[in-house]
N, C-alpha and C positions, 0 to 999 in steps of 0.2 A: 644855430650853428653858423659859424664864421664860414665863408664860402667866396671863391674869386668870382670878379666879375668881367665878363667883357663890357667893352667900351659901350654897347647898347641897354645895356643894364641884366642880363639874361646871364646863368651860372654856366661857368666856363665846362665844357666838357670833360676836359680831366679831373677838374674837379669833385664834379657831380659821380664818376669811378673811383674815386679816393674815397667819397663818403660813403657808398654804394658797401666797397671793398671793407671801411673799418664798421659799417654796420653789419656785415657779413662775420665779421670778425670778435662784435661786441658780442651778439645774440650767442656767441659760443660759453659765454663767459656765466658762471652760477650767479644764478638772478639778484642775490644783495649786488655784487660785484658791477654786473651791467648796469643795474641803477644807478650804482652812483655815480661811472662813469659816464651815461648819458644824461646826466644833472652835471656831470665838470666838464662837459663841450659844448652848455649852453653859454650863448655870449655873454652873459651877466654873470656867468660865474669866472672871469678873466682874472681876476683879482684874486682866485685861488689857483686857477689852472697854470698861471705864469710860476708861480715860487713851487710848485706840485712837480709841472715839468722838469724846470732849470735843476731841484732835486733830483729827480728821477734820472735826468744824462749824468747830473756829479757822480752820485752812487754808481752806474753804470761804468763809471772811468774809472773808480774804486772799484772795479769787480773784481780783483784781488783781495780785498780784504772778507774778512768772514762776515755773514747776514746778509751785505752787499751782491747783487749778481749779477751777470750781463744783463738778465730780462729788462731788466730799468731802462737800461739807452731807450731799446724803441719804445718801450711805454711814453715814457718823458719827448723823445721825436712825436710821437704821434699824438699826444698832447698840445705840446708846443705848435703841433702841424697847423692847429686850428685859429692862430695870429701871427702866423712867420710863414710869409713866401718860401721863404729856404727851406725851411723844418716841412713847408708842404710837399718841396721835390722829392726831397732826402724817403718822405715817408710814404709818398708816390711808388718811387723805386722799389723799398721795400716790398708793400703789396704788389707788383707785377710781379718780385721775386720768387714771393707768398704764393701766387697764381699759378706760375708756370712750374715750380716745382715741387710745394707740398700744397694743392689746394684742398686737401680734406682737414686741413688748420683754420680753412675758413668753412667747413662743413659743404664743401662742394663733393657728392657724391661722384664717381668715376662716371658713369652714364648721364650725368646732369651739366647744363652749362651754368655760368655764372648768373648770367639772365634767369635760369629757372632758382637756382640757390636762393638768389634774391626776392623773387616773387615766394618764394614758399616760406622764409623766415619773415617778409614783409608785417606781419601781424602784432609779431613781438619788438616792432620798433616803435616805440610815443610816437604817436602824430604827428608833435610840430618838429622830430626827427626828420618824417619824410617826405614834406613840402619839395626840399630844393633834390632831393634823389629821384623824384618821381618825373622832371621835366625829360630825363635822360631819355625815358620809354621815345619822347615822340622825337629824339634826335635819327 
């Protein structure tokens, strides 16, 4: 995973909640689906995930036409998040949105914080998924 860095070389905070937030988000997804989307946010796959994205918002501005639908933008946003500063803001914001107002979208039970949501989906993320999500714990 593509991931910001600060100037000492260590994955920026908000970052490391962005990943946190769209693994939360992925693990909800029927398991053909989540696979392949955690194979298109590996960095070697940039060469599919760039034209996949840019797709993904076109169709989303088409969401007037039929087949076409809003869900595309943030897909494609959150695609794109994963080589574009901006697309990381944009899909930042989104998840906080996500959080504060429907967090059972990202399987956060009423009684459970994010932190616990996280550690209990933790299993169903590939490993070299949660190298840079896991530094968060000792922040």
């Amino acid at each position: 995973m593509t991931d910001a860095r600060t100037p000492t070389g260590a994955a920026h905070p908000t970052e490391l909640l962005r990943q946190r937030r769209m693994a939360l988000l992925l693990v909800r997804l029927p398991d053909k689906t989540r696979g392949w989307l955690f194979w298109l946010r590996e960095p070697r796959q940039k060469w599919l995930r760039l034209p996949a994205g840019s797709l993904l918002v076109v169709g989303g501005l088409f969401s007037f036409l039929p087949v076409l639908g809003l869900w595309m933008l943030p897909l494609g946003i959150a695609l794109l998040a994963e080589d574009f500063a901006l697309c990381r803001k944009v899909c930042a914001h989104m998840l906080d949105w996500v959080i504060k107002r429907k967090p059972h979208w990202l399987g956060i039970e009423p009684d459970e914080t994010e932190e616990d949501a996280y550690l209990r989906i933790r299993p169903q993320i590939p490993p070299h998924h949660r190298t840079g999500m896991d530094e968060q714990a000792d922040l």
